[in-house]
C-alpha positions in Angstrom: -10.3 30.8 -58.9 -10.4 26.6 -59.1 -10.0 25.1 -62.3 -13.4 24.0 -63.1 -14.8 27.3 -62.4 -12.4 28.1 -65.2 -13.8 25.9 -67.6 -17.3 26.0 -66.7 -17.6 29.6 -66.8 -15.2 30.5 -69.8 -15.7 33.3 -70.5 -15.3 37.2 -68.9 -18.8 37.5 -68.3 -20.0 34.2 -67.0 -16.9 33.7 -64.8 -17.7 37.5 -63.2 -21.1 36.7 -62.3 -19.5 32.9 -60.7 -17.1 34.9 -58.9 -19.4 37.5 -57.6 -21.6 34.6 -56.5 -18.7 33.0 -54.5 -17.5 35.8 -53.2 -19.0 35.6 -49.7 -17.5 32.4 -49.0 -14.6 32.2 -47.1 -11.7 29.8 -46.9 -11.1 27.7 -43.5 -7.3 27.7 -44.3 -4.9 30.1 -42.1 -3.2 32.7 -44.0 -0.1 32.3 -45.5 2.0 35.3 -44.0 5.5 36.1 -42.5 4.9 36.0 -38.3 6.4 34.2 -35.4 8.0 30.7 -36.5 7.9 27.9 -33.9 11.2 27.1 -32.5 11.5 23.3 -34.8 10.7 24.2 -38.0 9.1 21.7 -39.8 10.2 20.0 -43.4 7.3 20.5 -46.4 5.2 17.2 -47.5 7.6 17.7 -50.4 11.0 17.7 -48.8 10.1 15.1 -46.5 10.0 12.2 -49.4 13.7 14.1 -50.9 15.4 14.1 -47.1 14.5 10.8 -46.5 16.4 9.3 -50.0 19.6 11.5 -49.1 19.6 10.3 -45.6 20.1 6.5 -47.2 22.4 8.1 -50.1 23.8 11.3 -49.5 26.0 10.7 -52.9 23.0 10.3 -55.1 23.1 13.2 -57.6 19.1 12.2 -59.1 17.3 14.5 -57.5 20.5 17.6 -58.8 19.1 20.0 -60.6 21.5 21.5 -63.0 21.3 24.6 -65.1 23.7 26.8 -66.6 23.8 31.3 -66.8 25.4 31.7 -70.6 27.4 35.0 -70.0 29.1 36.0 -73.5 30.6 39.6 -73.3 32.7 41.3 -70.8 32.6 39.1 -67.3 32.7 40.3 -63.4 34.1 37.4 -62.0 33.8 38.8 -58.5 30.3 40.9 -59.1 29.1 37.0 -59.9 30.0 35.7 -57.1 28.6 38.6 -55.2 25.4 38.4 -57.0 24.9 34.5 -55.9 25.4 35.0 -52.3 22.9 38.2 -52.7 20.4 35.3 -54.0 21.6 32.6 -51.4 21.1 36.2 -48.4 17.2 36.7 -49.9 16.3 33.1 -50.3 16.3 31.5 -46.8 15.8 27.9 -48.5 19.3 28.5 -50.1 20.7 28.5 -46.9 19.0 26.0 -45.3 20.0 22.6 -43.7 18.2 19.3 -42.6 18.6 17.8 -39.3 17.3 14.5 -37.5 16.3 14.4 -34.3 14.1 11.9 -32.0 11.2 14.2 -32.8 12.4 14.4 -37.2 14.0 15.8 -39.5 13.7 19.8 -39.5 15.3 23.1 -41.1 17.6 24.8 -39.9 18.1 28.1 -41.1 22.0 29.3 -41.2 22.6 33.0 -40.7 23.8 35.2 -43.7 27.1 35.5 -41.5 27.7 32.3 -41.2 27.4 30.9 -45.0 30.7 31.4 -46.8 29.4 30.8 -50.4 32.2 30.6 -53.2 32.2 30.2 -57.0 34.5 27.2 -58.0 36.2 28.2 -61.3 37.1 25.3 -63.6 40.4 26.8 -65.8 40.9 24.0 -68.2 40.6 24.9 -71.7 39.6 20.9 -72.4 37.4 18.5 -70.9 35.1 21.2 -69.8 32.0 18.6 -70.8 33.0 15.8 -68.7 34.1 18.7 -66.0 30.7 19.8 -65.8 28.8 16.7 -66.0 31.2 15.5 -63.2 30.4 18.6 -60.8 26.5 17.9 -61.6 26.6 14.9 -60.3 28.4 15.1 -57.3 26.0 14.7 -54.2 24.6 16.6 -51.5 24.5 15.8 -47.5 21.5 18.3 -46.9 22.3 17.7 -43.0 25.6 20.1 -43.1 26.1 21.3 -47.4 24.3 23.9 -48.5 21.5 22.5 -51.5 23.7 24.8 -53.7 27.1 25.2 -55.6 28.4 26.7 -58.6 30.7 26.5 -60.9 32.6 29.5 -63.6 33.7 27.4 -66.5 35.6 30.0 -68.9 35.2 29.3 -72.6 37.1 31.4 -74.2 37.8 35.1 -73.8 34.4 36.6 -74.3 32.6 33.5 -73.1 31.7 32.1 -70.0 29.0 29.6 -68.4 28.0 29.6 -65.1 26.9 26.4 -64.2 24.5 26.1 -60.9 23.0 22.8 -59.2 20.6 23.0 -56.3 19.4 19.6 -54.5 15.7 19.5 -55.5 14.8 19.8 -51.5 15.4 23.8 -52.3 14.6 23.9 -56.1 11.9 23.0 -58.6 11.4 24.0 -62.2 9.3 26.9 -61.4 12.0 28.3 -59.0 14.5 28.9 -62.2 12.8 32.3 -63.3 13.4 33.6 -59.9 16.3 32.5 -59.4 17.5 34.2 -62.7 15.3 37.0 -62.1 17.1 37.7 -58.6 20.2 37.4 -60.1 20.3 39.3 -62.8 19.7 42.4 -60.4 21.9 41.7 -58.3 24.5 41.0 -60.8 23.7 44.9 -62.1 24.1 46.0 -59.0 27.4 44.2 -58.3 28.7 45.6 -61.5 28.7 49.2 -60.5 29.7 48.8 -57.5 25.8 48.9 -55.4 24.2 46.4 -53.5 20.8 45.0 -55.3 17.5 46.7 -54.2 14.9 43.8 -54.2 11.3 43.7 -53.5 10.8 41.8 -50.5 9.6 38.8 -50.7 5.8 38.2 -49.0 7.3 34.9 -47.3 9.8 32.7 -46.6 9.8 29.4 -47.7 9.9 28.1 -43.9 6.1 30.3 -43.6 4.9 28.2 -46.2 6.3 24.9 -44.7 4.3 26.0 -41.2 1.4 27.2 -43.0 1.1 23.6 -45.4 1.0 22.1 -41.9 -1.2 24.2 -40.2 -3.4 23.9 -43.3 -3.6 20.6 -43.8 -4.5 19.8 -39.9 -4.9 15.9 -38.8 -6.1 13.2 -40.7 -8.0 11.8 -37.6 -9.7 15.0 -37.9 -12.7 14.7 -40.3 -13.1 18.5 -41.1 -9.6 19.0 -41.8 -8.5 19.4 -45.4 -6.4 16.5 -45.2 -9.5 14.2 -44.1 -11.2 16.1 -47.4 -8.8 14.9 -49.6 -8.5 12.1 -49.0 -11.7 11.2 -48.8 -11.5 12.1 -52.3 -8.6 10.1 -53.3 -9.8 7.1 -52.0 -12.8 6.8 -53.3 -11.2 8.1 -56.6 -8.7 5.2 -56.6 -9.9 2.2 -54.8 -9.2 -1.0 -56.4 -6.9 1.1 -59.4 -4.5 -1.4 -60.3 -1.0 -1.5 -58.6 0.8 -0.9 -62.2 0.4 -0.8 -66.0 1.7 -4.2 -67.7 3.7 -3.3 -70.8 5.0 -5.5 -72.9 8.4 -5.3 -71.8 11.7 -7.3 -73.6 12.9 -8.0 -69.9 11.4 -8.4 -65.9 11.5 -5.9 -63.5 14.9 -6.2 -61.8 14.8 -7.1 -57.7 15.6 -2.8 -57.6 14.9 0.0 -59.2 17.7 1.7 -61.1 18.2 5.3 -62.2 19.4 4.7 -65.3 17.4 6.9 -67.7 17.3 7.4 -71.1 15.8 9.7 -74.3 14.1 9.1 -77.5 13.2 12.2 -79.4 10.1 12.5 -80.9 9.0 15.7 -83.1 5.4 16.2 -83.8 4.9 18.1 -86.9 2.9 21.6 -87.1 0.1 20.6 -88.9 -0.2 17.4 -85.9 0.1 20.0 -83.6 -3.2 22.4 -84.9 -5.4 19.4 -85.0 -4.4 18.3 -81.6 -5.6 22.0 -80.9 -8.5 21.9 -82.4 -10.0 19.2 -81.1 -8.8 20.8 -77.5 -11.0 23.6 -78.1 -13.6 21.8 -80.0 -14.4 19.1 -76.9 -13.8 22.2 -74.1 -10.8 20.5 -72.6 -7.1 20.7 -72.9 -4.4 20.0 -75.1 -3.1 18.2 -72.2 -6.4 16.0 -71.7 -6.0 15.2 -75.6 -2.2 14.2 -75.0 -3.8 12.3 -71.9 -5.9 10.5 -73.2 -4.1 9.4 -76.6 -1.7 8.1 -73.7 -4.3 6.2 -72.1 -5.5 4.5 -75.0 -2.4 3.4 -75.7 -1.1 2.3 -72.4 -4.7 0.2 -72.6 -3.7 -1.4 -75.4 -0.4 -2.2 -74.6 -1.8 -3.2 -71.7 -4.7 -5.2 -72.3 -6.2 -3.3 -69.6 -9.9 -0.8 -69.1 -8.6 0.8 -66.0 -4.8 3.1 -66.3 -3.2 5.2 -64.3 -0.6 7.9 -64.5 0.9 10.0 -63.0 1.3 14.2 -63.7 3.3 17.1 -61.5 1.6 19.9 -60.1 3.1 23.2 -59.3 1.7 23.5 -55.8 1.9 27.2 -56.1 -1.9 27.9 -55.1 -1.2 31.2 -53.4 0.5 34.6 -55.4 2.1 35.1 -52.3 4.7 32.1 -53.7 5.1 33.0 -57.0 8.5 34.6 -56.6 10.0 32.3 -54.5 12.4 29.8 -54.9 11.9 26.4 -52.6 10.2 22.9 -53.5 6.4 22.7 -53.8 6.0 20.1 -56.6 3.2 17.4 -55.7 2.5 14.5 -57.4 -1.0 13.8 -58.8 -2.7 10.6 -60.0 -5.0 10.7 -63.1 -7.3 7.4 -64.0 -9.2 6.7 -66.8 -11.1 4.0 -67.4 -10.8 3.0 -70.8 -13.6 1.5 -72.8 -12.3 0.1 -76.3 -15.6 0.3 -78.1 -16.1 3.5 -77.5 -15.5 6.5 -79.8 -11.9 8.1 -78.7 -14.8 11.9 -78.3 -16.2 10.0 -75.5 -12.9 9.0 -74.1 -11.8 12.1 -73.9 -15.5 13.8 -72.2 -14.4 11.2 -69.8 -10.7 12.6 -69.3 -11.8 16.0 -69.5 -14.0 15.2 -66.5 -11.4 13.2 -64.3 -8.7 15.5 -64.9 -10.6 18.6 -63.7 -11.5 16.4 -60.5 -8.1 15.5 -59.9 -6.6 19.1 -60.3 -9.3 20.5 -57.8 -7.6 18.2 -55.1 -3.8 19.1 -55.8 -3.5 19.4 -52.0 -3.2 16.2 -50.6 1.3 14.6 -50.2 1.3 11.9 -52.1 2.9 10.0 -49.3 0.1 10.7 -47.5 -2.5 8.8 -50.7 0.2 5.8 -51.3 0.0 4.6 -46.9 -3.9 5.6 -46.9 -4.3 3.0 -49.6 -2.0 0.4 -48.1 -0.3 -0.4 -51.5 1.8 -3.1 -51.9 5.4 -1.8 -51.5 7.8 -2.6 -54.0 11.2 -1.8 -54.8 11.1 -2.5 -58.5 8.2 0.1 -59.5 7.2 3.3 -58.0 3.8 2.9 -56.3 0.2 3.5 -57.8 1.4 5.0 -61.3 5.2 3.9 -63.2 4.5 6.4 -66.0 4.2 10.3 -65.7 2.9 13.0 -68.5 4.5 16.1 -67.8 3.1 18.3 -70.9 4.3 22.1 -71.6 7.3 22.8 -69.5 6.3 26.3 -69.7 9.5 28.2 -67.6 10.4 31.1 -68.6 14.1 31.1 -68.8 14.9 35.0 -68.4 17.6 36.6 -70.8 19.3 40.0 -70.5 22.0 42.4 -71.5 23.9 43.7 -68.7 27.0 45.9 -68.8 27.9 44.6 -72.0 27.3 41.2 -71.3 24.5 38.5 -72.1 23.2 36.4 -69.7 20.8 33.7 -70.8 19.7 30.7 -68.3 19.8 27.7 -69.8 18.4 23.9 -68.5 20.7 21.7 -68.3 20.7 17.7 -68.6 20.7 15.6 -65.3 
């Protein structure tokens, strides 16, 4: 079901009668399924951009992904560890390295027998925040480590936090309620002595790598869904302006830096009906009102009639991908053009409508967009957008009792 059929036809009946319309049609993409994997398995459109940074810097801890298991209760130090590698066994993206060759960089896929996976335990009773934040930010080299490690900090008796960091190249936000998910039965398991019984999973994340290939086709080839897209995404941002001037207190530097930093800002309850409201009101989103409020104001600031940002997409378009863990965020670019005498009800008809375009086309690697437009490279902004709106982080982090212990996954800051 796309998104605009969604919006369109909202409700039971009316969405039915779309659906039963569309039913004959059939989609041109190969199936995603577990079969015969060629002998070079290929990286993702995703993991491609993240390999390439780590070959440069293999230290670089920004694209870590840290996140903590809160166990407080009775502990099993070595049912934990067991549970992990259960996890790292059912998950072939855990296990999984990145090699160059003359031909690229692909996975390589290490055998359960050959991955000695251990839980580094951190015995200090002090400095257990500077311990952690230092273990977070140590780096990967994806062409031999393993994109995971963890770490067993013990608090106090009753108390204990696992702390976990995958490389982003194996991990996204979605991924953590699987991940938890997984462990938490094999942890049970472990416990009592079993090995965990899991539903097996549909794919592997190397299936889905082939298949995003396979799918997308060539872009010489003008039926392909690559072609498609970004015939789309061309026309949808030709002549967009290379960035949004802000009134800054400084210029750019010569390079980009990664340090980052965090203003809080708490939108009261009452704020957050009427930005509700008028969501369901106009038909769109609480996310289009966010975006557009953002747009006027980057205008502004600005002094411009023509923004772009930027906004992640999950990339999970099939159910067959739903429980696994692996890297399948895309990066999308939404533009508004901004008229300042209009009414901010016709901005947002016009948001609405750009929005829903741009999330009907999630497909296309943003790599792909950014050389098809021949964009000035730069290394003091990130190309096309500098400013992303990432609205309703909405992971489940899973929490259980087991064997008189509470587990609770937890984010963690970079």
């Amino acid at each position: 079901v796309d998104v605009r059929s969604i919006f369109e036809a909202p409700t039971v009946e009316a969405l039915a009668a779309r659906l039963a319309a569309s039913a004959e049609e059939s989609d041109d993409r190969p199936a995603l399924s577990a079969g015969a994997r060629p002998d070079r398995l290929p990286l993702s459109a995703a993991q491609q951009r993240l390999w390439f940074v780590n070959r440069f810097d293999p230290q670089s801890a920004v694209y870590n992904i840290p996140f903590a298991i809160r166990i407080t209760g009775d502990i099993h130090g070595d049912a934990l560890e067991e549970a992990l590698a259960d996890v790292i066994a059912r998950h072939e993206v855990l296990r999984t390295i990145y090699v160059d060759s003359a031909d690229g960089p692909s996975q390589v896929i290490r055998a359960i027998s050959d991955v000695q996976f251990s839980v580094e335990r951190y015995r200090g009773s002090e400095g257990i925040e500077s311990a952690t934040t230092e273990f977070a930010a140590r780096g990967f080299d994806l062409g031999s480590d393993l994109p995971i490690r963890a770490m067993l900090v013990r608090e106090d008796t009753f108390a204990h936090v696992l702390v976990v960091v995958i490389h982003h190249i194996a991990f996204d936000g979605w991924s953590l309620t699987p991940f938890a998910t997984d462990f938490v039965a094999a942890y049970s398991a472990r416990v009592v002595g079993a090995a965990p019984v899991f539903t097996p999973l549909d794919v592997q994340y190397a299936y889905y790598a082939v298949w995003q290939q396979d799918s997308l086709g060539q872009v010489g080839d003008q039926e392909s869904l690559v072609a498609r897209e970004l015939t789309f995404w061309t026309t949808a941002m030709a002549g967009a302006p290379d960035e949004v001037l802000l009134p800054v207190d400084r210029p750019r530097g010569s390079v980009s830096t990664t340090a980052v930093g965090s203003v809080p800002i708490v939108i009261d309850a009452a704020t957050g009906e009427r930005l509700a409201a008028l969501a369901r009101r106009s038909g769109s989103t609480q996310f289009m009102v966010v975006h557009a409020i953002l747009a006027v104001v980057l205008a502004r600031l600005g002094a411009t009639d023509d923004v772009v940002v930027g906004t992640p997409v999950a990339g999970r378009g099939r159910p067959e991908l739903d429980s696994l863990i692996g890297m399948f965020v895309n990066s999308v670019p939404l533009r508004t053009p901004v008229d300042h005498r209009a009414p901010f009800t016709s901005l947002l008809e016009v948001v609405r409508e750009r929005d829903l375009a741009a999330f009907a086309h999630p497909e296309l690697p943003f790599e792909v967009l950014v050389d098809a437009l021949d964009l000035d490279r730069s290394t003091t902004r990130h190309p096309l957008f500098q400013v992303m709106l990432s609205y309703h982080q909405n992971v489940v982090s899973p929490q259980v009792t087991v064997h008189d212990a509470h587990l609770e996954a937890q984010a963690l800051e970079p």
